[in-house]
Each structure stands twice: as structure tokens, then as C-alpha cells.
TORKOL-4160 file (C-alpha; in steps of 0.2 Angstrom, whole numbers, padded with zeros to 4 digits, m for minus):
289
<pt num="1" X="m0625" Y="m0881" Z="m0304"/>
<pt num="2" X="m0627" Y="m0895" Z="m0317"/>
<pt num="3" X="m0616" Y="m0892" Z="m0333"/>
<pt num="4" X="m0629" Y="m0890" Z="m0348"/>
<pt num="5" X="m0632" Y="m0900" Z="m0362"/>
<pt num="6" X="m0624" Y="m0893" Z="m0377"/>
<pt num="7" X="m0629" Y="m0895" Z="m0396"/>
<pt num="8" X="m0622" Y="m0888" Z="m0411"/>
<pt num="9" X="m0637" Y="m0881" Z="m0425"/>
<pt num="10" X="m0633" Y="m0874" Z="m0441"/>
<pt num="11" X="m0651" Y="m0875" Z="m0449"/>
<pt num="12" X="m0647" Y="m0893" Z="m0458"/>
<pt num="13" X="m0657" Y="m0907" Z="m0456"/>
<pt num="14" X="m0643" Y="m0918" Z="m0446"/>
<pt num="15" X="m0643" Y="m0902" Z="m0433"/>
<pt num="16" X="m0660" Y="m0903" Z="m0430"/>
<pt num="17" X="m0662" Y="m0923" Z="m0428"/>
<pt num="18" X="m0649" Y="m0918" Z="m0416"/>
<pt num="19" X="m0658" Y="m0905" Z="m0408"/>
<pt num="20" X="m0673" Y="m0916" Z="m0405"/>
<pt num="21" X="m0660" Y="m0931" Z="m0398"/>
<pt num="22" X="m0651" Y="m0919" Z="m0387"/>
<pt num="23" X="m0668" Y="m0912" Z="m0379"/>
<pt num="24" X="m0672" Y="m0930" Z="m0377"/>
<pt num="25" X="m0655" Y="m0931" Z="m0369"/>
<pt num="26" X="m0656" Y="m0916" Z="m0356"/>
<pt num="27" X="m0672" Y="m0923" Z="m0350"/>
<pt num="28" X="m0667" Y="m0938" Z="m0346"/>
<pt num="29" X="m0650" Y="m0931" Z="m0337"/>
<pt num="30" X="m0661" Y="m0919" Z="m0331"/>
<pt num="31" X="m0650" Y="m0904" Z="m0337"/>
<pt num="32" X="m0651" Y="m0889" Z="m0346"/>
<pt num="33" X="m0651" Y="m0887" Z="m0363"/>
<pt num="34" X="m0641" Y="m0874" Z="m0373"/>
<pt num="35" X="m0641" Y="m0872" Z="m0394"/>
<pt num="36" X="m0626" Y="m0865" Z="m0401"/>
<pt num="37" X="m0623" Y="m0861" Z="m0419"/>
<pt num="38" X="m0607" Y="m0853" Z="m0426"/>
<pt num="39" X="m0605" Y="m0846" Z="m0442"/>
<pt num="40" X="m0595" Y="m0830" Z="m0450"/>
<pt num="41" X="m0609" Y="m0831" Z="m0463"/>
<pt num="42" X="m0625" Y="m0819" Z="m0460"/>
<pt num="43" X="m0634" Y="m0828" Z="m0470"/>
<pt num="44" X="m0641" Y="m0846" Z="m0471"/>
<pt num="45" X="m0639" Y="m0856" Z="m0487"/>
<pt num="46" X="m0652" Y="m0868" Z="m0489"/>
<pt num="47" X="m0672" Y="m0874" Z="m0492"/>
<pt num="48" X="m0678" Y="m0885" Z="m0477"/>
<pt num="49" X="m0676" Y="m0872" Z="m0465"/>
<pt num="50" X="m0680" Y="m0859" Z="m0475"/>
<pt num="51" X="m0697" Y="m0871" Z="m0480"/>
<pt num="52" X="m0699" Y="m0872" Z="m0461"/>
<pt num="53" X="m0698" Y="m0853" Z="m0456"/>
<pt num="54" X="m0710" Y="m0847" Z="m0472"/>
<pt num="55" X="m0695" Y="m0837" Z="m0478"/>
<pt num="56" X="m0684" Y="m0835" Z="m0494"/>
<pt num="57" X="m0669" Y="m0844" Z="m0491"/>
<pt num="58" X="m0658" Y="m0828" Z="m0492"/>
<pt num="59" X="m0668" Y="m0819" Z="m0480"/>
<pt num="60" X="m0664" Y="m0834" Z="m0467"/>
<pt num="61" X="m0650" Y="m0826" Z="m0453"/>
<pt num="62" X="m0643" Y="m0836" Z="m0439"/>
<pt num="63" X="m0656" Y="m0829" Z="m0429"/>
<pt num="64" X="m0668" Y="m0838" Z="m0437"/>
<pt num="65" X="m0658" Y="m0854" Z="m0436"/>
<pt num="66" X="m0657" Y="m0853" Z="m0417"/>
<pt num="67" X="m0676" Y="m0849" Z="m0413"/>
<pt num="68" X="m0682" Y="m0864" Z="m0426"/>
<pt num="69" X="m0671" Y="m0875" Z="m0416"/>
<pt num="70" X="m0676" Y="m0866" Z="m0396"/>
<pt num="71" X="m0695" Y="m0869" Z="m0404"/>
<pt num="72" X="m0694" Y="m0887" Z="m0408"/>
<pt num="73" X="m0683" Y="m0891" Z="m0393"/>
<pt num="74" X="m0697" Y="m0883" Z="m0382"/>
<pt num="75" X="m0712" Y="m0889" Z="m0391"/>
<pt num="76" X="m0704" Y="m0909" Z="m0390"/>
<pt num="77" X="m0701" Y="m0905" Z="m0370"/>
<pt num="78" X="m0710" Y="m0891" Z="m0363"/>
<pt num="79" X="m0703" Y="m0891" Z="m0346"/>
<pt num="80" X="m0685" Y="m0890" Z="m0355"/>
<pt num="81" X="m0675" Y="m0876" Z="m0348"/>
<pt num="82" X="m0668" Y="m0870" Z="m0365"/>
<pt num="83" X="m0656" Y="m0857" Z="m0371"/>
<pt num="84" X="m0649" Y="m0853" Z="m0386"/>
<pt num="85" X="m0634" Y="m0842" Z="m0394"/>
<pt num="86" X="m0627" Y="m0835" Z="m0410"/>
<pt num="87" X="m0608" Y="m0831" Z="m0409"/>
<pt num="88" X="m0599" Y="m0824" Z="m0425"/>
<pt num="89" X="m0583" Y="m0836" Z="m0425"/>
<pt num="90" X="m0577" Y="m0854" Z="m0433"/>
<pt num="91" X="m0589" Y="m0867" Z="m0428"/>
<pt num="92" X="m0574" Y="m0879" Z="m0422"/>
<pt num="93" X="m0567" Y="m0868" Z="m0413"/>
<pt num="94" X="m0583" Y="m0861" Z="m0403"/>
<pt num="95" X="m0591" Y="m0879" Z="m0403"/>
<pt num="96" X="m0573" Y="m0886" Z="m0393"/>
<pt num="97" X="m0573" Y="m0870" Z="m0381"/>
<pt num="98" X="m0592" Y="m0873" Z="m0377"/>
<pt num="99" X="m0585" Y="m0892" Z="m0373"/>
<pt num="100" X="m0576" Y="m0884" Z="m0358"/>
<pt num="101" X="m0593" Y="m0878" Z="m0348"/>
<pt num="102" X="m0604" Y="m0893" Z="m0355"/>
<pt num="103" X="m0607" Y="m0912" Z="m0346"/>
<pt num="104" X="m0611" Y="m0915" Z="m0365"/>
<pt num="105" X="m0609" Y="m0910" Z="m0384"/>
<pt num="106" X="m0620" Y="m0917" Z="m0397"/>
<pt num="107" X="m0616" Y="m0915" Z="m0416"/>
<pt num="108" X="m0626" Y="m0920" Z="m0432"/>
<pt num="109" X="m0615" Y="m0930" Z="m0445"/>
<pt num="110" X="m0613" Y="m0915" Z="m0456"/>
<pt num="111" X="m0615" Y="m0898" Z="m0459"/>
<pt num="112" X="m0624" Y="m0889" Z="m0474"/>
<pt num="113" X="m0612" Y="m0894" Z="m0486"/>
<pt num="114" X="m0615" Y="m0906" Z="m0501"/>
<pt num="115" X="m0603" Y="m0921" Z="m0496"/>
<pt num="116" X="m0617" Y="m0933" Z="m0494"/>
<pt num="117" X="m0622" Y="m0939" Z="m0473"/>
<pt num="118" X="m0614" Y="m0955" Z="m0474"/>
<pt num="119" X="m0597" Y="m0946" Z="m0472"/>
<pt num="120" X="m0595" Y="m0936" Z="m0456"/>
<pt num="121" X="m0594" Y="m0918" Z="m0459"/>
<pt num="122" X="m0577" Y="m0909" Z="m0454"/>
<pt num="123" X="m0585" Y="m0898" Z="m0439"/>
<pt num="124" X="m0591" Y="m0915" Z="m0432"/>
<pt num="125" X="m0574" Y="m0922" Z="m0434"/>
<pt num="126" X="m0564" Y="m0909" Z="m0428"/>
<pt num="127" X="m0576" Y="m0904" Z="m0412"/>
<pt num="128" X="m0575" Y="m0924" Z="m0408"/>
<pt num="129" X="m0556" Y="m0923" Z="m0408"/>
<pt num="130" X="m0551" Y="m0909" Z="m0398"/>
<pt num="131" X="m0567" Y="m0905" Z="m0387"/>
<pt num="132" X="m0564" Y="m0909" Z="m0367"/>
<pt num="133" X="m0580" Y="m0917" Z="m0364"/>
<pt num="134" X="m0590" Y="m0933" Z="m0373"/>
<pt num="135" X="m0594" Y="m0929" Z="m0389"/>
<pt num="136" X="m0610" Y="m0936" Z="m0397"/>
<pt num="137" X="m0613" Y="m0938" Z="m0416"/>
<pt num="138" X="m0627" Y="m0946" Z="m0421"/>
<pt num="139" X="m0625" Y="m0958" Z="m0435"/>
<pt num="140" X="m0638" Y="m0973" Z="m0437"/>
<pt num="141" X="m0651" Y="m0963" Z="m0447"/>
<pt num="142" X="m0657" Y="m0956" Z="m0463"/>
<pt num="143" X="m0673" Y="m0950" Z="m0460"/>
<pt num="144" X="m0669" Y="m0934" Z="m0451"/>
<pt num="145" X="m0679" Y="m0940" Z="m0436"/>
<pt num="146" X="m0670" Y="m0941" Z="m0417"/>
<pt num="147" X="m0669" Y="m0960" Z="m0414"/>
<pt num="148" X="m0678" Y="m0965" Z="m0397"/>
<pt num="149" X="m0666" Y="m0980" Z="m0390"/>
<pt num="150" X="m0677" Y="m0999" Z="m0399"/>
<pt num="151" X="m0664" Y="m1009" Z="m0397"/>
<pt num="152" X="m0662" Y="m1009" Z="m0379"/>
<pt num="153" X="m0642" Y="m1011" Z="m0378"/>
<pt num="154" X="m0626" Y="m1000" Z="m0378"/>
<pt num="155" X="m0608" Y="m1006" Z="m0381"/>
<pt num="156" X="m0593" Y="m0998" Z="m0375"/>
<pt num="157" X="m0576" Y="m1002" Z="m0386"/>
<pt num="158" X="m0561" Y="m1008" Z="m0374"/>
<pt num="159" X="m0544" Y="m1006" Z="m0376"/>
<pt num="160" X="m0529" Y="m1007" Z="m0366"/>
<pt num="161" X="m0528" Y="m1002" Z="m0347"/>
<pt num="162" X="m0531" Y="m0992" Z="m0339"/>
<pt num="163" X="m0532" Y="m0980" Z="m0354"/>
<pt num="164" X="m0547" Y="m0984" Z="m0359"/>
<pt num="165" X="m0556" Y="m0981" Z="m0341"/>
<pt num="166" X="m0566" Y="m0965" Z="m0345"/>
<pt num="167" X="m0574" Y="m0972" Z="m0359"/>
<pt num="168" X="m0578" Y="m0988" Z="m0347"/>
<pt num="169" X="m0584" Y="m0977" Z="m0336"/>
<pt num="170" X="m0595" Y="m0964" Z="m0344"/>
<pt num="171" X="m0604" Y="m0980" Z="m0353"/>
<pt num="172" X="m0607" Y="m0989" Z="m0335"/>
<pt num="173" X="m0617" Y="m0971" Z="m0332"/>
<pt num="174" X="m0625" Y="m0970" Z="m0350"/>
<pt num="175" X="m0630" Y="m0990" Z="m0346"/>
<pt num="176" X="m0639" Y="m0985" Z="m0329"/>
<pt num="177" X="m0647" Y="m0971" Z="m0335"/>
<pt num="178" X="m0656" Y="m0979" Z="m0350"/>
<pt num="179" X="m0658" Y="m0992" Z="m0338"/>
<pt num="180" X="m0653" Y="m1005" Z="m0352"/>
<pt num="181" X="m0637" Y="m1020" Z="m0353"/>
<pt num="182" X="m0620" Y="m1015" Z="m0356"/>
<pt num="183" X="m0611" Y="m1023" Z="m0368"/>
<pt num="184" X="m0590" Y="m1022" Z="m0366"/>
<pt num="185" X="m0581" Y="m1028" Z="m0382"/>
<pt num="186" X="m0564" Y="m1030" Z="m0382"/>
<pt num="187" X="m0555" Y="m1034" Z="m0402"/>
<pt num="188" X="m0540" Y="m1047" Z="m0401"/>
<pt num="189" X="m0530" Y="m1050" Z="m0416"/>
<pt num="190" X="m0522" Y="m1070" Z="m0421"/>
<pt num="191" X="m0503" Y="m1068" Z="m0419"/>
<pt num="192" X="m0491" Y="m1072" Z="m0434"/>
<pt num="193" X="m0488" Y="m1088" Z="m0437"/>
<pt num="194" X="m0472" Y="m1091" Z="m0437"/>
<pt num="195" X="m0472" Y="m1102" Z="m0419"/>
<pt num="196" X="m0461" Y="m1116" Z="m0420"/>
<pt num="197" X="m0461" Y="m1132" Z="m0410"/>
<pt num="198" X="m0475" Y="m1144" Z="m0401"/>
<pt num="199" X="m0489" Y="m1138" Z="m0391"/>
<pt num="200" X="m0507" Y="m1138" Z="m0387"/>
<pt num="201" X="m0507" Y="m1120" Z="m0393"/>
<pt num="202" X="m0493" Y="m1120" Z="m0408"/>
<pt num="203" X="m0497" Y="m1103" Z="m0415"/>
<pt num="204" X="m0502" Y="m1096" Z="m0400"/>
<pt num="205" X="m0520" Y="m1091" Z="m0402"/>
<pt num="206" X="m0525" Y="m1096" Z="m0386"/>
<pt num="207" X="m0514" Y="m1086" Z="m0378"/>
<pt num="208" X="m0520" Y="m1070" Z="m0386"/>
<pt num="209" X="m0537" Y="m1073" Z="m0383"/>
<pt num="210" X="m0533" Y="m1077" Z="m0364"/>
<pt num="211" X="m0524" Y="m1062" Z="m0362"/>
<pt num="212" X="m0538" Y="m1051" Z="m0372"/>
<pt num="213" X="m0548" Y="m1059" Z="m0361"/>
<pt num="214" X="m0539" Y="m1055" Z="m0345"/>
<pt num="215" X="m0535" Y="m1035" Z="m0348"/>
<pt num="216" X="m0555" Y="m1038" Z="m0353"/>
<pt num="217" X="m0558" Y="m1043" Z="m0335"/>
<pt num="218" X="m0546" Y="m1029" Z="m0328"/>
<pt num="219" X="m0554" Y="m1015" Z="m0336"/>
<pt num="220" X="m0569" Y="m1021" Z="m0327"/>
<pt num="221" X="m0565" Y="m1025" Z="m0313"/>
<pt num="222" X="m0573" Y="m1009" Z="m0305"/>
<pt num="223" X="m0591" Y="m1014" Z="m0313"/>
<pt num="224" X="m0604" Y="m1005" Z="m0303"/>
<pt num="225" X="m0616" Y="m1019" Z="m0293"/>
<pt num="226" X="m0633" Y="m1019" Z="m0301"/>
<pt num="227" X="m0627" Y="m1015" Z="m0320"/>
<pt num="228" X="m0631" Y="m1028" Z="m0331"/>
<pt num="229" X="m0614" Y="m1029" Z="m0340"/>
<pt num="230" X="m0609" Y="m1044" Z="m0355"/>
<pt num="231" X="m0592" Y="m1044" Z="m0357"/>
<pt num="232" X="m0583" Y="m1055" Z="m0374"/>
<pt num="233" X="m0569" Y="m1054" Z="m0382"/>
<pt num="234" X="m0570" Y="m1053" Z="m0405"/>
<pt num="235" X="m0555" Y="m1058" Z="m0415"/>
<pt num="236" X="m0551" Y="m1046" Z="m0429"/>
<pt num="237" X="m0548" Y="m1025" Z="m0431"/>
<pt num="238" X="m0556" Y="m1017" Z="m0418"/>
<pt num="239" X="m0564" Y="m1003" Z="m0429"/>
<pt num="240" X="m0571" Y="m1020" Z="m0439"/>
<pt num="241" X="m0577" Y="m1026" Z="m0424"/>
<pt num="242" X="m0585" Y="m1010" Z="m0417"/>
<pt num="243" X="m0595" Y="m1005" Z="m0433"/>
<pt num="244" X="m0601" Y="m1026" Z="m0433"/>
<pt num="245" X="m0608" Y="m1022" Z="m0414"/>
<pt num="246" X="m0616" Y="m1004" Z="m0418"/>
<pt num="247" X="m0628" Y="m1015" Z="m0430"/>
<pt num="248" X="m0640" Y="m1018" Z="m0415"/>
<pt num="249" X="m0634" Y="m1005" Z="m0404"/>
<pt num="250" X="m0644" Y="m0990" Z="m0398"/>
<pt num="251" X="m0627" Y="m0981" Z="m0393"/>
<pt num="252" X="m0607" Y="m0984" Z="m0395"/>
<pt num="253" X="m0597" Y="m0977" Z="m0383"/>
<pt num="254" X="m0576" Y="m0976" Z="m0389"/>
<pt num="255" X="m0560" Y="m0970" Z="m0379"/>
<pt num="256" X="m0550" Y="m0956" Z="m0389"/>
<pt num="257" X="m0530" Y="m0952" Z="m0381"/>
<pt num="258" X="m0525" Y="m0936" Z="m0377"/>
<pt num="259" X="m0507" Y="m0930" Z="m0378"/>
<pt num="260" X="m0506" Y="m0912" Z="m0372"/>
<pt num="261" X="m0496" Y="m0901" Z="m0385"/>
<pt num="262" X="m0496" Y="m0916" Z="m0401"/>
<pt num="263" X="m0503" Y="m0907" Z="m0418"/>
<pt num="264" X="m0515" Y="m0915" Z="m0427"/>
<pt num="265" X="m0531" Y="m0924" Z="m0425"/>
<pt num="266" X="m0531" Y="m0935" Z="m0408"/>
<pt num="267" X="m0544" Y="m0949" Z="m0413"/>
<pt num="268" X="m0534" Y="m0965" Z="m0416"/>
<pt num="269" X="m0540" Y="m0976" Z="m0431"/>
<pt num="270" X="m0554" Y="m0983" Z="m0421"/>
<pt num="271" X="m0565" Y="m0968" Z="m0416"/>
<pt num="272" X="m0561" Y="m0960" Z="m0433"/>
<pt num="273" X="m0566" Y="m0975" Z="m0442"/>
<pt num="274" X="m0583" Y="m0977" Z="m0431"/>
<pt num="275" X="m0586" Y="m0959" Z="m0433"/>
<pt num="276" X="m0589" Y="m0963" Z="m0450"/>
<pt num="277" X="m0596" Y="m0976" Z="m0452"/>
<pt num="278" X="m0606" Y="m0981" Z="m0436"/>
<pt num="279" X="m0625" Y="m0988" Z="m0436"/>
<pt num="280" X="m0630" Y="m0979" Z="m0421"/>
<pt num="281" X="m0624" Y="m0962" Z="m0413"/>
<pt num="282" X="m0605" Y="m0964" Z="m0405"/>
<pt num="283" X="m0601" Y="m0955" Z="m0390"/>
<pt num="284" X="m0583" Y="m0951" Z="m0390"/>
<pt num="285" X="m0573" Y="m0948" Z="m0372"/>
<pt num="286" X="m0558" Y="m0941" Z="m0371"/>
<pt num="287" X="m0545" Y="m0947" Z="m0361"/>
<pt num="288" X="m0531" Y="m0942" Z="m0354"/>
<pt num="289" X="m0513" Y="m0951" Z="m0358"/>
């Protein structure tokens, strides 16, 4: 039995762009899709919802949350096998135990609070750090509208070997599906320089492009035949470089480390710094240290 899409709804506007990008989603993995919305509040604190529903904003319960989203999901996708559930507990902690029986969780940037979308709500944030599947936030847009894929290219972030080969590997997937190019960037930093003595490469910058751009080549070694893949090595930090390539990017797929037992968010500087800030929805894969 195929794992279902998952999708976290909370009646905000972020939530349901993300509804309507994760029913787009489970189409096209051909995949069940499941609404989910957590909450120890009865009651829904808001207007667009409440707008939607023809109802006072205080008379809006998490019922009603759920059946608007099941509605739109069906009416964008008729066929879509949907599902949808209230449960009474923390939304990180539900959204992360979903993760465990999902092939994917999609998040909106925030929640219902007032910190404005271009910072990443802390549901999002915490669900994308601790959940044991890819996690899906959609960044990239402002107009509370899912985001078909224009741009016709995705970009995967690389880093060391073999660490980073769930996140190479779930974007070769992604790639074929969509059916679009590939593009794997590795970040490369100039050395100090504080080389001494004569050579053709005195400060060594050649040689830490060279060996960016042979762990590059290992990382990829495994390439499935057919993908269309573009492989090139930036100098500078990689969450820089990341957010540079998400400019013209339809999707931004980034490794986050996993130590079992260690406290604390497990995101690393990149993926929480692309969270963030990202032009396009970034899928973060967890992977294993």
C-alpha cells in the first residue's frame, strides 16, 4: 500500500496554498492524500476562513477547518482519494508522528500567527527538523495560490559524502517525475591565504575547487541513465549559494543530519537558513549520520 501524502491545515492561508500544492502533489505520485490539523484550541481565530465557510469567525471549529480543506482538495482533483482528521494534541508533535506513516509532509511557511510569511512559522520549523520523512514547505509565494512548477528546473544542495545521498537521491526521483533537468550545486569556500612559497596555485584555490569538484562527481557517481543532470561547483557559503539558485528554481531539495539521542533542533545552518528564506518550496530529507 502506497504511503499517503500528508499535509498539515490550520485554516491559514499558507495551509491551504499548501493543500492545493499537496493535492497537486499526490496526483502526480499517484498517492493518497490525508489533511491533518492539530490544535488544543476548539475554536478558529481568524477571517478568511471564516469568509470562506459563511460563518462568524468564533463559531469556526477544527471541523470546519478540515472539511474546507477535503473540499478544495477534491474540487481541484476529483479523483483524489482524500482523507482528513482532527486530533486534539500539539501540532509538532502530531505533524512529526504523521511523518512516520507518510512518503511525504507538506507544510505552509506559517501558522495563524501574526509574524509576517516571510519568516517560517515554528510548527514548520520544528516538523522539518524532527519528522522522519521529506518535509515540504512552501516558500516562493505571496499570493496564497499553489505554484504549478514554470521554471522547469530543480536543484538539489550537495554536501560532503556520502552524507548527503538521500537528499541526491530523493531529488533524482523528484527530477524524473516532473520530468524536468536536475541541477546539483556544490558550495566551495577560497582557503586562507596565508600559503607561502611558488607555484601555479599559491593560495591554493585551485585545489579547493578541484577537490569541490571531485566529491561533486562522487556524490553522483550513481546518476540514474536518462536524468538530465547539470552538476557545478559555486564559491561562497553554501546557504548563500542555495538561496542565489532557488531564484529560478521550481523546487530546492537539502540534506538535514540526524544524530539519534542529540537535543536540539537537527537542521544544520543551511537548511535552516533556506527554510527561511528560499524563492521556491524546499524539500528537506532527513538523513541518517
Amino acid at each position: 500500500m502506497e504511503l499517503p501524502l500528508v499535509v498539515g491545515v490550520d485554516g491559514s492561508e499558507p495551509s491551504m496554498r499548501a493543500t492545493d500544492w499537496a493535492a497537486d502533489e499526490a496526483v502526480l505520485r499517484g498517492v493518497p492524500l490525508r489533511l491533518v490539523h492539530a490544535s488544543l484550541w476548539e475554536r478558529y481565530e481568524g477571517t478568511s476562513l471564516a469568509q470562506d465557510l459563511a460563518e462568524p469567525a468564533e463559531q469556526v471549529m477544527a471541523e470546519d477547518i478540515v472539511r474546507a480543506a477535503a473540499r478544495r482538495a477534491r474540487t481541484r482533483h476529483p479523483d483524489l482519494e482524500v482523507s482528513a482528521e482532527v486530533l486534539p494534541e500539539e501540532p509538532e508533535s502530531a505533524l512529526v508522528r504523521e511523518g512516520q506513516y507518510a512518503s511525504l509532509l507538506v507544510l505552509g511557511t506559517r501558522g495563524r500567527g501574526g509574524i509576517a510569511e516571510l519568516l517560517l512559522g515554528s510548527v514548520s520549523l520544528t516538523v522539518a527538523a524532527y519528522a522522519p520523512c521529506p518535509v515540504v514547505v512552501l516558500r516562493g509565494s505571496h499570493d496564497n495560490q499553489a505554484v504549478p512548477g514554470t521554471r522547469g528546473r530543480m536543484v538539489v544542495g550537495v554536501g560532503d559524502a556520502p552524507q548527503e545521498s538521500a537528499a541526491v537521491r530523493f531529488a533524482y526521483e523528484e527530477a524524473r517525475r516532473r520530468g524536468v533537468p536536475l541541477e546539483a550545486v556544490r558550495a566551495w569556500r577560497c582557503p586562507v591565504r596565508e600559503a607561502v612559497g611558488e607555484s601555479d596555485d599559491p593560495y591554493g584555490v585551485k585545489s579547493a575547487e578541484e577537490k569541490s569538484a571531485q566529491t561533486l562527481r562522487a556524490v553522483l557517481a550513481d546518476a540514474p541513465e536518462g536524468l538530465e543532470l547539470h552538476p557545478h561547483t559555486v564559491e561562497g557559503p553554501a546557504h548563500k549559494v542555495l538561496l542565489g539558485a532557488s531564484c529560478d528554481a521550481d523546487l530546492l531539495v537539502v540534506g538535514s543530519r540526524r544524530s539519534p539521542g542529540a537535543l536540539g533542533l537537527q537542521l544544520g545552518r543551511v537548511a535552516h537558513s533556506v527554510l527561511h528564506h528560499a524563492a521556491c518550496p524546499v524539500v528537506v530529507v532527513p538523513q541518517p549520520m
